[in-house]
C-alpha positions as MATLAB code, in Angstrom:
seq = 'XXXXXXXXXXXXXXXXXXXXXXXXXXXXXXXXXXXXXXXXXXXXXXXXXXXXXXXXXXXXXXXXXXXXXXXXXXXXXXXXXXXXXXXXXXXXXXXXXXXXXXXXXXXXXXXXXXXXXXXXXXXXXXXXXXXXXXXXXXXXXXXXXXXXXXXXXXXXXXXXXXXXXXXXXXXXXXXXXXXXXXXXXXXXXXXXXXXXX';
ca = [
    -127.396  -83.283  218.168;
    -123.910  -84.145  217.112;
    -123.292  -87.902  216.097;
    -120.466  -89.706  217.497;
    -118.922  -90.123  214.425;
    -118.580  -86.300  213.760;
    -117.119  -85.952  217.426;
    -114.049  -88.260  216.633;
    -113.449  -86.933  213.248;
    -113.491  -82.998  214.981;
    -111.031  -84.463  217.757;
    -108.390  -86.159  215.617;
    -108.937  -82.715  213.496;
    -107.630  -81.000  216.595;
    -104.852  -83.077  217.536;
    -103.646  -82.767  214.097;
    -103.417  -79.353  213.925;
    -101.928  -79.341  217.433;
     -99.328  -81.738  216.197;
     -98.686  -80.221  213.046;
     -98.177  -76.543  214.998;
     -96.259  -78.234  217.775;
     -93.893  -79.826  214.406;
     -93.825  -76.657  212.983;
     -92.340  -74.796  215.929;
     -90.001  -77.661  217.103;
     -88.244  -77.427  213.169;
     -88.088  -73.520  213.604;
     -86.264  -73.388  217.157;
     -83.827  -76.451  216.001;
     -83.207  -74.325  213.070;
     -82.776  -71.135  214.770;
     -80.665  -72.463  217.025;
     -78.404  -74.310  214.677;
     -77.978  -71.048  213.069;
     -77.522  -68.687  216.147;
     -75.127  -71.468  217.277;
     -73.010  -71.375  213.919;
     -73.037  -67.802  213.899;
     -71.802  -67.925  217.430;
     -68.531  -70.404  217.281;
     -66.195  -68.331  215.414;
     -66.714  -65.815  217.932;
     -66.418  -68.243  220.685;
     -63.366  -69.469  219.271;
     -61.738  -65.833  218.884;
     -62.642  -64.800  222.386;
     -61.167  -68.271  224.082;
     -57.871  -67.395  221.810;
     -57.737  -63.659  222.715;
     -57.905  -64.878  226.424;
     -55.425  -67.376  225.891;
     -53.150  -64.863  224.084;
     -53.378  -62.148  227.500;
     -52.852  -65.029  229.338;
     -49.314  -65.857  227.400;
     -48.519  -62.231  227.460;
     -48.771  -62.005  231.165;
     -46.727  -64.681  231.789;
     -44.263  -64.201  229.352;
     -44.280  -60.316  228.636;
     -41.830  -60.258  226.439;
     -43.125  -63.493  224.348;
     -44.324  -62.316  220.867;
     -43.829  -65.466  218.338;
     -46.188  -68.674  219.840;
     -45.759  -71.976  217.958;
     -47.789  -75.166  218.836;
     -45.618  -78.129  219.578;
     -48.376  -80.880  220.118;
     -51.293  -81.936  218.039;
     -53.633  -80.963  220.419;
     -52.278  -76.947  220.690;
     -51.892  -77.124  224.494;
     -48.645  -77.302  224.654;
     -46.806  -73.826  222.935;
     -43.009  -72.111  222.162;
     -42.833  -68.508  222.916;
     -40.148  -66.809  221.516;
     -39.207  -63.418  221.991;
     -39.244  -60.984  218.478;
     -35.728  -61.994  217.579;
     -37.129  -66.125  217.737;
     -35.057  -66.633  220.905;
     -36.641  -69.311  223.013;
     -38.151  -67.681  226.167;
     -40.223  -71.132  227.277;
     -43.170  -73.130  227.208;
     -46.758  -72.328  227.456;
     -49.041  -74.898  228.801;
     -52.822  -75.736  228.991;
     -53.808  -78.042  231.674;
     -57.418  -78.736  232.836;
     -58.759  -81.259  235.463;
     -61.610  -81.786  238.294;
     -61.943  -79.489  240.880;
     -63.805  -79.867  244.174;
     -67.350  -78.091  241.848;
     -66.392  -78.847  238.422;
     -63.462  -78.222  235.568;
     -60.567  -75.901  236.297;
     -58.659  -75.202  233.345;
     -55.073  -73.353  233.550;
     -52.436  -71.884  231.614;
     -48.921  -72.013  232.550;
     -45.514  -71.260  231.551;
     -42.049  -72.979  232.359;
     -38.657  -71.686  231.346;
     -36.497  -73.995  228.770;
     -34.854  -75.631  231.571;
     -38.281  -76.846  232.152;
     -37.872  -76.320  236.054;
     -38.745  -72.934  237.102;
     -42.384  -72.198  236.715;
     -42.617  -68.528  235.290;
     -46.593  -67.763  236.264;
     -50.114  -69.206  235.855;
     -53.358  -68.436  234.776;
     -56.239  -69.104  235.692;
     -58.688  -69.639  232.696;
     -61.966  -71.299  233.913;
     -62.932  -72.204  237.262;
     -66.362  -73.494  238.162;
     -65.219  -74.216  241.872;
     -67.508  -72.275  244.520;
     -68.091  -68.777  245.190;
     -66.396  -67.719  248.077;
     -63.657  -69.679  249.292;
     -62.801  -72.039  246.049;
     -62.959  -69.529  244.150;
     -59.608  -67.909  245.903;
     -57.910  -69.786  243.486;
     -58.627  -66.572  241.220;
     -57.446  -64.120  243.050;
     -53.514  -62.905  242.827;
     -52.340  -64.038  246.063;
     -52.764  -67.113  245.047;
     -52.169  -67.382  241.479;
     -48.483  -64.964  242.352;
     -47.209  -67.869  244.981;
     -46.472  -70.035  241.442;
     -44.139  -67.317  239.925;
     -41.044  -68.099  239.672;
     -41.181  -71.519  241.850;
     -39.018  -74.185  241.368;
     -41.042  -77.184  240.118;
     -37.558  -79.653  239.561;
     -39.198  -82.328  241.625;
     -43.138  -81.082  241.453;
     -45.166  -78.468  242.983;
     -46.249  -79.432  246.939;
     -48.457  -77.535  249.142;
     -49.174  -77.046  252.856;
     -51.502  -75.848  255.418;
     -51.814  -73.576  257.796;
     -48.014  -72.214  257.409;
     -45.899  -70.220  255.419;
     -43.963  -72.329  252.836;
     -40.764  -73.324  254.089;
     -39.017  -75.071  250.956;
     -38.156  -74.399  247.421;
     -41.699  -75.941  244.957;
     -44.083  -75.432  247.780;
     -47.356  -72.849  247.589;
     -49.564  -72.521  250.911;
     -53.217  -73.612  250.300;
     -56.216  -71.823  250.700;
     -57.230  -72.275  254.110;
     -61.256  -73.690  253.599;
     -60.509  -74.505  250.034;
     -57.546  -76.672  250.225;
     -59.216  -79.247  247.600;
     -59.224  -76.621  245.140;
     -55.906  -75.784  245.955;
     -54.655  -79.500  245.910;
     -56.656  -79.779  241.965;
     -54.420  -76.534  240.957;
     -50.998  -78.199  242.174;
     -52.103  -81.774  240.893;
     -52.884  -80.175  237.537;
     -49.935  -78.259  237.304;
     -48.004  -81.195  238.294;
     -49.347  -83.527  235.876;
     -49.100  -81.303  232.563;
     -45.494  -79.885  233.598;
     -44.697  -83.675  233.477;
     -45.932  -84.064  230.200;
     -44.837  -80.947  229.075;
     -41.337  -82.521  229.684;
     -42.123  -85.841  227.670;
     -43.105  -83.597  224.733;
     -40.273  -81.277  224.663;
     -37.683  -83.873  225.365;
     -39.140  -86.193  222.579;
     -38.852  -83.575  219.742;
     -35.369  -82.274  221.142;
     -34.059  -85.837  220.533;
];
């Protein structure tokens, strides 16, 4: 028969091995994943830059030279291929009614007429929040005259010059779009102005 003694010294045996292996294994997956996650950013970083760049080029076709113009690189010139100014690209994010919507815009250089936008991540709900992908949408911004903002309505037609009809069933999403648009195109102003003067 087995002393007491023995017993403990066999159990801590065991739970040191299990703790050791359990060690072991935690090291190797935060290793492995610090190393699949390195090996990963670049290409993260090239892929959210090649979408930004198709997202330029479909707002400003002819755009081919792209300069930042703020610190944080959300704010961009496009000039066309003999450096004439075309306008300003713009990154804008804020809360939708599910989560983050982030968008890229353009303005003219008068700063007033929006030229397009693009929609660059949306978390908002399948289905009906999610309209705020599809063209109908996005194509009611081109060209729109955003001198004193961007309004919506509901449930009609737009009547006046800066307004874009929400998404009937998804009019918070629609609202987040306009107040984002709103809000950057205002500080897309303050930024431009400031380094004209």
């Amino acid at each position: 028969m087995a002393r007491p003694e023995n017993k403990n010294i066999f159990l801590n045996n065991i739970a040191l091995k299990m703790i050791l292996a359990l060690t072991i294994v935690s090291v190797f997956s935060g290793v492995s994943l610090v190393f699949v996650y390195n090996y990963a950013i670049p290409k993260i970083k090239f892929n959210i830059e090649n979408e930004t760049q198709k997202a330029i080029v479909s707002i400003f076709p002819e755009g081919k030279k792209i300069k930042k113009i703020n610190d944080k690189g959300t704010i961009l010139q496009v000039n066309d291929e003999n450096d004439v100014l075309l306008g300003y690209s713009f990154i804008a994010e804020g809360n939708g009614y599910q989560g983050t919507i982030k968008i890229i815009a353009g303005l003219d250089t008068s700063l007033n007429k929006l030229k397009g936008i693009e929609i660059l991540e949306s978390q908002e709900t399948p289905g009906l929040g999610a309209e705020i992908l599809a063209h109908y949408f996005k194509d009611q911004f081109n060209g729109i005259d955003a001198t004193n903002g961007i309004k919506y309505v509901k449930g009609q037609k737009p009547s006046n010059p800066g307004e874009i009809q929400a998404i009937t069933g998804a009019t918070i999403s629609s609202v987040s779009v306009v107040a984002i648009l709103n809000n950057a195109i205002n500080n897309v102003r303050k930024t431009v102005n400031s380094q004209i003067k």
